[in-house]
N, C-alpha and C positions, 0 to 999 in steps of 0.2 A: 399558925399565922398565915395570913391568905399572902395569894403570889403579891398582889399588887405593892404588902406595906416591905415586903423582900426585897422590892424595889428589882423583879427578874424579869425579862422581856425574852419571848419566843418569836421566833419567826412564822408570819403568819403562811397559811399553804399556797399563796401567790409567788410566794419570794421561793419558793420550790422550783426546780429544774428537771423537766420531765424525758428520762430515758428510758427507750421501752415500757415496761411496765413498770419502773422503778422510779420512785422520788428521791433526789439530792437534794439537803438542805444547803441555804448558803454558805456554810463554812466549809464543807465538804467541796463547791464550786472553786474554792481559793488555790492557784499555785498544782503543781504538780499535785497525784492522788495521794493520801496519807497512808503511810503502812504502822502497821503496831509495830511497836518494839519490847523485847523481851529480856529486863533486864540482865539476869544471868547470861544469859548469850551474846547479847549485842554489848552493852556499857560492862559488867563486869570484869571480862578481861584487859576494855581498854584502862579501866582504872586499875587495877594490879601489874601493869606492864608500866603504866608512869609512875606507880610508887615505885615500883623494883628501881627503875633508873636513880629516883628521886633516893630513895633508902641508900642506895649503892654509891654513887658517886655524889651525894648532893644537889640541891638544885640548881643552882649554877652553870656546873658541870653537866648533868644529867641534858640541860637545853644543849649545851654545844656540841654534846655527845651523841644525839637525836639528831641536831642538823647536821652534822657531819657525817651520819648515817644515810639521813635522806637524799643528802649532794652526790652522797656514793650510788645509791640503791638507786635514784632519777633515771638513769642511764641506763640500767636495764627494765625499766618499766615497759612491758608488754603491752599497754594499753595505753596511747598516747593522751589520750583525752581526760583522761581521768588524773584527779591527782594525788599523789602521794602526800598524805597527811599525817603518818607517822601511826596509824591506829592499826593494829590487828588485822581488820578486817582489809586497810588496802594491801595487804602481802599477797593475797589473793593472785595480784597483779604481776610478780613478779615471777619470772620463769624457773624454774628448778632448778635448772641446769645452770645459775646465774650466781646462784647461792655463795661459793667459794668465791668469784671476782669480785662480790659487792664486801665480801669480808676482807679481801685483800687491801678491796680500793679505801677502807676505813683505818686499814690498818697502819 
């Protein structure tokens, strides 16, 4: 079936954004640069760390039990700017040495 009755529209080589020798199509121009993501690595864990809460204590619970985590763990975030959203990968942020106080402050 030809593009036209696909009813698909390409960007023509004007709407292109010349860097160095390299061409950016417009969608690539949009927002911050785009990184791949890899599921197993990036989403994987964060979704078997909300089941677990969710399996464990209910859904309910599992939310009050994440924000009451978060409220705790805030305080020692390492990196002001950034924020703690409860996922995996912001632990990153939080100092080693901080680990026992944020379990205390939950507890």
């Amino acid at each position: 079936m030809p593009r036209k009755d696909l009813g698909l529209q390409r960007s023509a080589i004007e709407h292109h954004k010349q860097i160095g020798k390299e061409l950016v199509p417009p969608f690539q121009q949009m927002g911050p640069p785009m990184e791949q993501i890899f599921w197993v690595w990036d989403l994987l864990p964060e979704f078997l760390w909300i089941d677990a809460l969710v399996h464990e204590y209910g859904q309910h619970e599992a939310n009050v039990t994440l924000n009451d985590f978060l409220s705790a763990a805030d305080r020692f975030n390492s990196h002001h700017t950034e924020i703690l959203d409860g996922t995996m990968g912001a632990f990153r942020f939080y100092c080693r040495r901080s680990t026992a106080s944020i379990s205390q402050g939950i507890g």
